[in-house]
C-alpha positions, 0 to 999 in steps of 0.5 A: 509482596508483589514487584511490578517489575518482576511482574513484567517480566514474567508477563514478557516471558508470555508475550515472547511466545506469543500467549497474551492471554497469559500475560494479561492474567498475569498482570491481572493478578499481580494487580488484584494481590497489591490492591486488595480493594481493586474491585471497589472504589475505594482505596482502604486496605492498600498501602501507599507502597502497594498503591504505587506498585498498582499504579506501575503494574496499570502503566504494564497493562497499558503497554500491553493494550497498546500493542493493539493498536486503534481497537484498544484505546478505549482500554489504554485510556482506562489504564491510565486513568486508573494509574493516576488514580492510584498514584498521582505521582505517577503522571510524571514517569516517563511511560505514563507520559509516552503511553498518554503521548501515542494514545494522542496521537492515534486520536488525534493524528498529526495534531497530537502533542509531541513527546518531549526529549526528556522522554525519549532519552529515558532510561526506560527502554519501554518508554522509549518505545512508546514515544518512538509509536507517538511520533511515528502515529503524529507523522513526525518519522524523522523523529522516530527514526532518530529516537535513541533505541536498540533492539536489544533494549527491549523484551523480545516482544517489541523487538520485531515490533520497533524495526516494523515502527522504523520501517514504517517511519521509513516508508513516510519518508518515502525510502522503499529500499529502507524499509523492506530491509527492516521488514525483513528485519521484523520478520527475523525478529518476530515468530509464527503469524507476526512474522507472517504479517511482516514478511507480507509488509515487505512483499507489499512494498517489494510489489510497489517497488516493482520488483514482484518476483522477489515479493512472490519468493517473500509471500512463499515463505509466508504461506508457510507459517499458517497454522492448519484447519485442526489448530484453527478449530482448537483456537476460533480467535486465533483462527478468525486473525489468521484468516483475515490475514491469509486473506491479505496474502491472496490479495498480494500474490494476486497482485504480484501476479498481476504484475507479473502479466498472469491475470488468469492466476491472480483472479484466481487469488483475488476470488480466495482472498474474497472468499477468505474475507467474506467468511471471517468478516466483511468484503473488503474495498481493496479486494474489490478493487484489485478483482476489477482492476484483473477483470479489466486487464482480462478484457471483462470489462462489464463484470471489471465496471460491477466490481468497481461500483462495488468497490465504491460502495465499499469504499471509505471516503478517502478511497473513493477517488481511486474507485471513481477513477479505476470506474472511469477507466473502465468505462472508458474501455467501454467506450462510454466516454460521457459516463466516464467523464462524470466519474473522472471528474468526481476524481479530479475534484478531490484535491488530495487524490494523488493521481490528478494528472492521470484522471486530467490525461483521461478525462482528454481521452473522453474529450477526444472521443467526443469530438472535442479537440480543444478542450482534449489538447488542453488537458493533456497539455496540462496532464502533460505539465503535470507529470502524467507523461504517457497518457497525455502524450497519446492523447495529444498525438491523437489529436495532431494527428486529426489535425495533420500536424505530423512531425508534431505527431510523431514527437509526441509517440516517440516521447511515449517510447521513451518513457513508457516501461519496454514491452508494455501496451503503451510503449507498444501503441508508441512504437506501431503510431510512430512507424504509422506516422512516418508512413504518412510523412513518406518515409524520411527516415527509413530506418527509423521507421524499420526500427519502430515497426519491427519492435512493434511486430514483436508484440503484436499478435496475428490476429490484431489488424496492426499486425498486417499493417505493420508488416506493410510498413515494413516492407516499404520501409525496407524497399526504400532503404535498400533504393537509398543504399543503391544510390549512396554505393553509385 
């Protein structure tokens, strides 16, 4: 006589050292020896007690298939189905009812039905589970978060598994430290290429948080758990799935070392991470993306604005305000402004594209280098009301520059100054336009000017014109100083 539960725990000694293939065969089994018929339609030869058994060991096979994710709902459906059919009874146990609940919401997204307390207060720690994944997927992360669950509730299957669903859910609410926590947690949880893939989730949010060196030691120990070229030839699937995701991790390391100012060491990445997704699939829109986001960084600005337009053909609808603007950018490097303007404003059409004030800031550049003052002063002016602080600010010191208007000038670079990180291009171009500036205005304050000009120098090289400029300033700068020091000491 077969036990479902006993069943799923033989099945779960499978899972936690990662053999699906057995633990559906296991599942399978038990599930032909309870319902002899199961290849019929039928549902004589089976007991009342074996159908129930059967019904319980379909809700098994559905949580299994739904560690798939997207690519298995199809297949979860079916189990559920099958399950009720089998069983009416069983659409009112609490794992029926939390698998039907994330197969919703992976279909229907925010608009799926929600789990009901009653099932995410069960006594089925699976159910739990299954409910947590519902109300993560229906984005309702607060609610996940709060749902009563602990790891050591769970078979070691899931264990790793619902600290990646926190993390997630922690991710919505926006608390990045939060959740590379309990990635980390994930990965301590999980083995062999799962861990893998958590520790790169955690390098992910560690590279948006702006912290790539500490992402680059996570991505170390990633590469680590890769298996060789001999066990991928011994197993074509498992080699296909690792090498998809070595392909993420090419693509992450390329951009902490992007990040980490080494565009020469990240292209070199970003092309493996190409090559890598090109052999085991198809080229992906965010690889394109970053090569051209490198490339532009290099300077190439011709081969950065061909892997943008290959980045948009790429792209997915909701990706391609990001490809047009990255693509306008660039152009705008090239100084094509009006080319670049149709592209930034295909971007600043999307309602839903995060980075508006950004594209209104550039599409004020465009406007600037086409000689059109108002129309650029009144986009960095509502750029700047916006939030994109550093670009419109140059933009607008630009333009009262043209203007004469000096003092206004001169606040608006040293707004730059403030704001933008130290040592970066921008935080650069404030400093040397701040210390211009004060040149034109005759040098009211000196010192002022000494400290721009100097801090400037720092990170100007030789060969660029500012630097002679710079060093021009300076020195007048310096001269007056020291004639208000001699009339101060009379």
């Amino acid at each position: 006589m077969i036990d479902a539960d006993t069943t799923w725990q033989q099945a779960c000694t499978a899972l936690a050292g990662g053999d699906y293939e057995m633990a559906f065969g296991v599942l399978d089994s038990a599930l032909d020896e309870a319902m002899p018929t199961r290849a019929g339609a039928g549902r004589s030869g089976a007991s009342q007690t074996g159908l129930a058994t059967a019904a319980r060991l379909c809700l098994y096979l559905g949580s299994l298939h739904a560690l798939y994710g997207d690519a298995a709902t199809e297949q979860l459906g079916t189990a559920l189905s099958e399950a009720r059919r089998l069983n009416a009874g069983v659409a009112g146990d609490p794992l029926y009812l939390a698998l039907s609940a994330e197969l919703d919401a992976r279909t229907r997204g925010p608009h799926a039905a929600l789990p009901d307390e009653k099932i995410r207060e069960t006594a089925d720690p699976v159910a739990r589970f299954h409910a947590l994944c519902a109300l993560a997927l229906a984005e309702q992360p607060q609610a996940a978060l709060d749902l009563p669950l602990a790891t050591g509730e769970l078979p070691p299957h899931l264990r790793w598994r619902l600290r990646s669903w926190q993390a997630d859910s922690q991710e919505q609410l926006g608390n990045t430290a939060d959740a590379i926590n309990l990635y980390a947690e994930a990965a301590h949880l999980a083995g062999g290429l799962d861990r893998a893939v958590m520790l790169q989730e955690q390098a992910a949010l560690l590279i948006q948080d702006g912290q790539p060196d500490v992402a680059k030691s996570v991505l170390d120990g990633a590469r680590l758990l890769y298996g060789t070229k001999q066990t991928a030839r011994s197993n074509p699937a498992q080699a296909e799935d690792e090498g998809l995701n070595l392909a993420t991790w090419h693509y992450l390391r390329a951009q902490a070392l992007l990040q980490m100012d080494q565009p020469e060491a990240a292209l070199e990445m970003i092309r493996e991470a190409d090559r890598l997704e090109r052999q085991h699939g198809t080229p992906g829109y965010v690889v394109t993306l970053l090569r051209g986001q490198i490339l532009s960084h290099l300077g190439q600005q011709e081969k950065a604005i061909e892997a943008f337009e290959a980045a948009l053909e790429l792209a997915e609808e909701v990706d391609r305000p990001y490809a047009n603007h990255e693509l306008g950018v660039a152009l705008l490097d090239m100084d094509r402004p009006v080319e670049a303007r149709d592209r930034l404003e295909i971007a600043l059409n999307e309602p839903n594209y995060p980075y508006q004030p950004e594209v209104l800031a550039d599409i004020a550049e465009c406007d600037y280098r086409l000689g059109r003052m108002p129309e650029a002063q009144l986009a960095a002016e509502q750029a700047l009301a916006q939030g994109a602080v550093i670009p419109a600010s140059l933009v607008l010191g630009s333009v009262a520059l043209d203007y004469f208007q000096l003092d206004e000038a001169l606040e608006h670079y040293e707004r730059v100054v403030r704001e933008a990180a130290p040592d970066s291009r921008d935080w650069i171009i404030g400093h040397q336009m701040a210390a211009d500036v004060m040149a034109q205005q005759g040098f009211p304050n000196p010192a002022a000017a000494i400290a721009h000009a100097q801090q400037a120098l720092e990170h100007t090289a030789e060969s660029d014109d500012w630097h002679s400029t710079l060093q021009d300033l300076l020195a007048r700068a310096q001269t007056l100083m020291g004639q208000q020091d001699g009339r101060m000491l009379n």
